[in-house]
N, C-alpha and C positions, 0 to 999 in steps of 0.2 A: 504493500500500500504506500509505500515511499516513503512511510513518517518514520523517524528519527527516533530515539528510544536510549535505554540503557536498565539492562537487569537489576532490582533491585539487592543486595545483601542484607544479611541479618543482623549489621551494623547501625547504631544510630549517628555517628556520627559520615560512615561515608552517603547515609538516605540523605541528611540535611544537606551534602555536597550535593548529593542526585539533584535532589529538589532545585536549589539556588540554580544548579544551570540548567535543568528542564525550563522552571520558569523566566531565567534571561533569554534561552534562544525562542523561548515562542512568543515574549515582546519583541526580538528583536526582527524574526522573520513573519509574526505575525498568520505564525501554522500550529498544528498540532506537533507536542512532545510526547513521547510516550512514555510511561514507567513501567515495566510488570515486575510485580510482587510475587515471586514465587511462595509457595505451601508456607506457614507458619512466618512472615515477611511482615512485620508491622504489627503484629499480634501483641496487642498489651499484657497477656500471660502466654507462656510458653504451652503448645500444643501439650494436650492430653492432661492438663491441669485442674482437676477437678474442685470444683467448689463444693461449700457447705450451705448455700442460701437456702434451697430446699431440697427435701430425700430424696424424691425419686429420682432414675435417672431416666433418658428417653426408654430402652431397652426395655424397662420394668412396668412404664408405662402402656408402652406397644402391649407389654404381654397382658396387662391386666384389661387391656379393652378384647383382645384375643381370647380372653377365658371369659369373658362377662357379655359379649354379643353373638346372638343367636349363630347355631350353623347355615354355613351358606350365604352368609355376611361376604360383599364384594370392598375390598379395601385398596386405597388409590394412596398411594404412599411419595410423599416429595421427598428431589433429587437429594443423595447425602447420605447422610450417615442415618438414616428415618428407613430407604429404600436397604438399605445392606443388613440391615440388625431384622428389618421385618423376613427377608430372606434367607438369613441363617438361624433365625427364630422358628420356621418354617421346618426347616431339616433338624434341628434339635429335638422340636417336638414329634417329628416324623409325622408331620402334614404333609399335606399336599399344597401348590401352589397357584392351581389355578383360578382360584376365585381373588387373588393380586396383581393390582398394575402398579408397576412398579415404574416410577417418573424418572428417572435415569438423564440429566442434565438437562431437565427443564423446567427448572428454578420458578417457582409462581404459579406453576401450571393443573399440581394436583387437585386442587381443591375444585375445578373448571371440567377437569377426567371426572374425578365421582360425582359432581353435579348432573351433569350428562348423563352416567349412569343409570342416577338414581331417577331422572325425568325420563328416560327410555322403558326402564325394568320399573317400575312402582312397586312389584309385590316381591321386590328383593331390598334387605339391609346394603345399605350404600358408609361405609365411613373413608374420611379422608383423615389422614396423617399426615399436619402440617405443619411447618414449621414456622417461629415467629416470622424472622428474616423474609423468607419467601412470601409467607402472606403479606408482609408488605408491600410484594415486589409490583403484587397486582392486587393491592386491597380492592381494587374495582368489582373485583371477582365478586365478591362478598355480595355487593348490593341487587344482582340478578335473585337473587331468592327471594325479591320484597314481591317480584312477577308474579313467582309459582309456591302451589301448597306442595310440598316435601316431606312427609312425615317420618318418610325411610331411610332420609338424608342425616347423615350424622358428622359435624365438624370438627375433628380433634385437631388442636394448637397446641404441638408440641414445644411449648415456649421457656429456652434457657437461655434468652437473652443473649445471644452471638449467635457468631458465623462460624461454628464449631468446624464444620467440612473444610474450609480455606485456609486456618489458622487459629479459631479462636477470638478475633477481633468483636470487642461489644456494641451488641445491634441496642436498638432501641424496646427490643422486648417486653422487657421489666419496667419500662415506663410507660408504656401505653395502656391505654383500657378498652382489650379488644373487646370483652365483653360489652359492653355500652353500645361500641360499633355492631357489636354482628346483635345485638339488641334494637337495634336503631335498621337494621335492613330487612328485619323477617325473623330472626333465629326464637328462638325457644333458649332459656339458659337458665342458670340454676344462681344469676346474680351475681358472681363473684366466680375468680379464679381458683382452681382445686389444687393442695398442694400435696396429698397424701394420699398413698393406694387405698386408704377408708375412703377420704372426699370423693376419690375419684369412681369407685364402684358408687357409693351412695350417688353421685350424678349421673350418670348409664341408666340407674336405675329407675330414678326418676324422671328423664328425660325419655326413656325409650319408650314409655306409658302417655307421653303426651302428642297430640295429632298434628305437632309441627317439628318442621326440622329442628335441628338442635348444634347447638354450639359448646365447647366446651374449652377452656384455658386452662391447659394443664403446666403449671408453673414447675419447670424438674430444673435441674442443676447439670452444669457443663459437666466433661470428663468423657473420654472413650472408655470402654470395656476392651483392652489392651488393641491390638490391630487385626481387624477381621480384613480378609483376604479380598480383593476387587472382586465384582460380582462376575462371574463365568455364567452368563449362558445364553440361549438363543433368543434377542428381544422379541422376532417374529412367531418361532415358538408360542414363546406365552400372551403372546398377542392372540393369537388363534385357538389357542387352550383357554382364555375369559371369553371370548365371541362364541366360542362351541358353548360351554358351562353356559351362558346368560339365552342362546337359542334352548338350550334343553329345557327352559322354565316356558320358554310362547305355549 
């Protein structure tokens, strides 16, 4: 693309050099500069750094909506660390996978898959697996559900405040009040953010009983469960194994 650039390192003082001459040459030339930040690059804590804000972590979360929503539940999981833990969650349990769409670098997009879903299949559970970041990416997403009644629609915001996938860098997560939002577009919510596998089963539970979709802010805390391996396998595959599963209910 012709634009000029320089890799960033894991240095703070050579980033402030990057920076100073990023920004002189693009007053000077009056073009784009480019920086890229490789993996863990600017991260205010060091990758895999787990905090203590609240217990659960995403993994624990996934699994407790996995034991607490009916079978045959279709689950639309955002790109990251959300799609890799729901598919080795998968083989642990010695499930099967095809009732999983798994979002795989399309940052925004989950919540928009199981929407769709869940307006095609009505008399199939729809949950999406979302993360804070992402749902930011395309909050717009959110306000399409003020259109349509949804009640099979279930919204899970797996929210630990960062960009855990790229580095760890802190998103706006923990400050925002999605709940209000997805209050404010259609959602069904249980008024507040759930921070404990109690909260969080008692809102499933109560939510699943009511005739509108539903939203849930599950407040977990950062940290990977040591390094799970890139996901192997066929995207069109299992593209074709949820399209066959979802024709077997017509």
């Amino acid at each position: 693309m012709h634009i000029p650039y320089v890799v960033l390192t894991d240095n703070d003082e050579e980033v402030n050099t990057a920076l100073k001459h990023a920004v002189a040459e693009a007053k000077r030339n009056r073009k784009p500069y480019g920086l890229i930040a490789p993996k863990g690059v600017m991260a205010g804590e060091k990758l895999n750094n787990k905090d203590q804000v609240y217990p659960m972590s995403r993994e624990e979360a996934i699994e407790v909506v996995l034991d607490h929503m009916a079978d045959g539940t279709v689950y639309s999981a955002t790109t990251g660390r959300a799609t890799r833990e729901l598919f080795f969650l998968r083989e642990r349990r010695q499930e099967s996978k095809k009732n999983d769409f798994l979002n795989v670098g399309s940052m925004g997009h989950a919540s928009s898959v199981a929407f769709g879903i869940a307006l095609a299949k009505p008399e199939r559970n729809v949950v999406c697996f979302d993360g804070d970041s992402a749902a930011m990416m395309h909050l717009g997403a959110m306000t399409m559900l003020s259109k349509y009644n949804l009640p099979n629609f279930m919204h899970i915001l797996l929210n630990n405040g960062a960009h855990e996938s790229v580095g760890g860098q802190p998103s706006a997560g923990h400050l925002i009040e999605f709940t209000k939002i997805a209050e404010s577009c259609g959602y069904n919510t249980v008024s507040r953010p759930v921070t404990t596998r109690e909260e969080l089963i008692q809102a499933i539970d109560i939510l699943t009983k009511k005739p509108l979709a539903s939203f849930i802010d599950v407040r977990i805390h950062k940290g990977l469960r040591g390094k799970l391996p890139p996901l192997d396998f066929s995207h069109r595959k299992a593209i074709d194994n949820l399209t066959e599963e979802l024709k077997q209910k017509d």
